[in-house]
C-alpha positions, 0 to 999 in steps of 0.5 A: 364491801363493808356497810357502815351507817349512815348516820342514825337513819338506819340506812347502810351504805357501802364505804366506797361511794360512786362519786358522779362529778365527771359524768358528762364532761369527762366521762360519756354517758355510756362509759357512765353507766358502764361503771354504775354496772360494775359499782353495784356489781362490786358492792358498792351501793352509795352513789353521789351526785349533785345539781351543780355537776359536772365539774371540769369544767363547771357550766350553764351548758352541761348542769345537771348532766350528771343526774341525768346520765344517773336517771337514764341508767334507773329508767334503763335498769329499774334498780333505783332500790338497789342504790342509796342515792345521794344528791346536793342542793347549790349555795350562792355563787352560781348564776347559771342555777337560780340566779345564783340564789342562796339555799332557802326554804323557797329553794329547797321544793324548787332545787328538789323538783329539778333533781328529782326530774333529771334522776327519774325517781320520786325520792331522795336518799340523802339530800345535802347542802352543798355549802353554807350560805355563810361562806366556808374555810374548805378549798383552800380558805382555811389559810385566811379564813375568819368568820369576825362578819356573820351574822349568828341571828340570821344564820340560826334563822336560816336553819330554822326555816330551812330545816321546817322546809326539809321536814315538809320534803320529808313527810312528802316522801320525797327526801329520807334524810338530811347531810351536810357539805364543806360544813364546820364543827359550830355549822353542824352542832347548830344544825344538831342542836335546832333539830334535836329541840324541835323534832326536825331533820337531823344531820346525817353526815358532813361532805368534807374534804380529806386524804392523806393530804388533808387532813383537817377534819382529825380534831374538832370535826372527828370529836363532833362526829364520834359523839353525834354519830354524824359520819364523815363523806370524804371527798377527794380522798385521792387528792385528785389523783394526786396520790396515785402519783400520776402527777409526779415529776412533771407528768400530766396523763391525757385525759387526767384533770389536769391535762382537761384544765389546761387544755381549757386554758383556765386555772390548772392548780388542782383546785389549789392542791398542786404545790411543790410541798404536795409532791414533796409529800406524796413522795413520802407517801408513794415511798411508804406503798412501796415499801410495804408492797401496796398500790398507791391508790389503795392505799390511800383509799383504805388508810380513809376509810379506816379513820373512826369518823369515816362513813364513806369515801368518795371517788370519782373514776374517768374511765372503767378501768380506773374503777376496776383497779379501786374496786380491787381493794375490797377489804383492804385493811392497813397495818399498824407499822403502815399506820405508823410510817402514815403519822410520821409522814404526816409530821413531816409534810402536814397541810402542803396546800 
């Protein structure tokens, strides 16, 4: 497995990241730690979580559940150095964690402790920032997106304080280094810029969506991270699994997100990303894999990580057999004719949700 760094922390992580966001919802903790064996086993050593998961569906009931499945298999294995481990602290809009209380230098310890608790280990590779305080254009937003109503002032003292507040984690050992999540290019030069001038934490990479589908972080994002060596985390780089065209002409696989969502009766549009442009566009796309002989799934997996910002790209796997299947396409590199069909299909179907 390829190793990129992270950032300029002088830590190297593999370019296919273990995302936890299903374990303890639709994965079980033993099909869990089965699939941390095999990532290992397979090379990849990055493995993501946060206090918020699991997801599908979010809840009071089952937060958390992901860090704890993830510390039993440390407890269990005594491998917790063998992973660089990655995890997220929640913004507002959340009741059940903190009261739905914003990121904040009082939070930080207090959103450190729980992690730290439910993952059995006493550091933190990459804490994160889940979402900024001030809102964000990612999941959708982007289409009315109009930061006219923040407040710099305030904004610029809140990474002040709460970049003092990550260096206090930091020389308590208890954090190694400082990332980002659903962040913009101005959000990340700030942070950049406030920790440079006064020796603090610097960002070591942005959490971002991106896929073939999305593809919003290829201009004022890429040129940020290309001069601040701030890698890109990709996340949802399968468009949730709509680009290994399981969905397609009306298909909805047991146990696929989609079938989960409706069964609880709640909103199953994918997060927003099941319009009729998107299978238009992953149409074009199956069509491209199959003319080149390639699996799907690879190779939207490989055209992601191949990108120059890219740092790792997170997947997250239901069943076993779906990481083995990803785990197949180690070193997968796209040609340049394949790379070619990819921007013409891009032209042709930019932005279907």
């Amino acid at each position: 497995m390829k190793m990129n760094p992270l950032g300029r922390t002088g830590i190297n992580v593999s370019e296919l990241c273990l995302g936890t966001m299903t374990f303890g919802t639709q994965t079980d903790a033993a099909e869990a730690r089965a699939q941390m064996d095999m990532a290992l086993d397979g090379g990849i050593n990055f493995w993501d979580t946060a206090e918020m998961y699991p997801v599908n569906p979010i809840s009071a009931k089952t937060q958390g559940d992901s860090e704890r499945i993830v510390g039993s298999w440390f407890e269990k294995t005594g491998r917790r150095k063998d992973v660089v481990l990655a995890t997220k602290h929640s913004g507002n809009g959340l009741p059940h964690i903190r009261d739905g209380a914003e990121i904040s230098a009082a939070s930080i310890p207090e959103a450190i402790d729980g992690s730290l608790k439910r993952l059995n280990t006493d550091y933190i590779d990459l804490y994160q920032f889940h979402w900024p305080n001030r809102g964000s254009y990612m999941f959708r937003k982007n289409w009315r997106y109009d930061p006219s109503g923040q407040d710099r002032a305030s904004t610029i003292a809140h990474m002040e304080e709460t970049l003092d507040a990550l260096q206090r984690e930091v020389e308590r050992g208890r954090i190694r280094a400082f990332g980002l999540s659903n962040e913009s290019a101005w959000g990340t030069s700030q942070w950049l810029r406030l920790s440079e001038g006064r020796g603090l934490p610097r960002v070591a990479s942005v959490q971002n969506e991106y896929s073939l589908l999305c593809r919003l972080y290829d201009t004022d994002m890429a040129e940020m991270s290309a001069n601040e060596d701030v890698g890109l985390m990709a996340f949802s780089p399968l468009a949730t699994g709509l680009l290994s065209g399981k969905y397609q002409h009306g298909a909805v696989p047991d146990g696929s997100r989609l079938d989960v969502a409706r069964a609880q009766g709640g909103t199953a549009d994918l997060g927003g990303r099941l319009t009729a442009r998107a299978f238009e566009a992953v149409d074009a796309y199956l069509a491209i894999a199959q003319r080149h002989g390639l699996d799907p799934v690879h190779m939207a997996l490989a055209f992601t990580v191949q990108r120059p910002f890219v740092c790792s790209a997170i997947f997250g796997a239901t069943r076993l057999d779906q990481l083995a299947h990803v785990l197949k396409m180690d070193g997968l590199r796209l040609s340049d004719a394949v790379l070619a069909e990819i921007d013409e299909a891009h032209r042709d179907h930019p932005m279907p949700y």
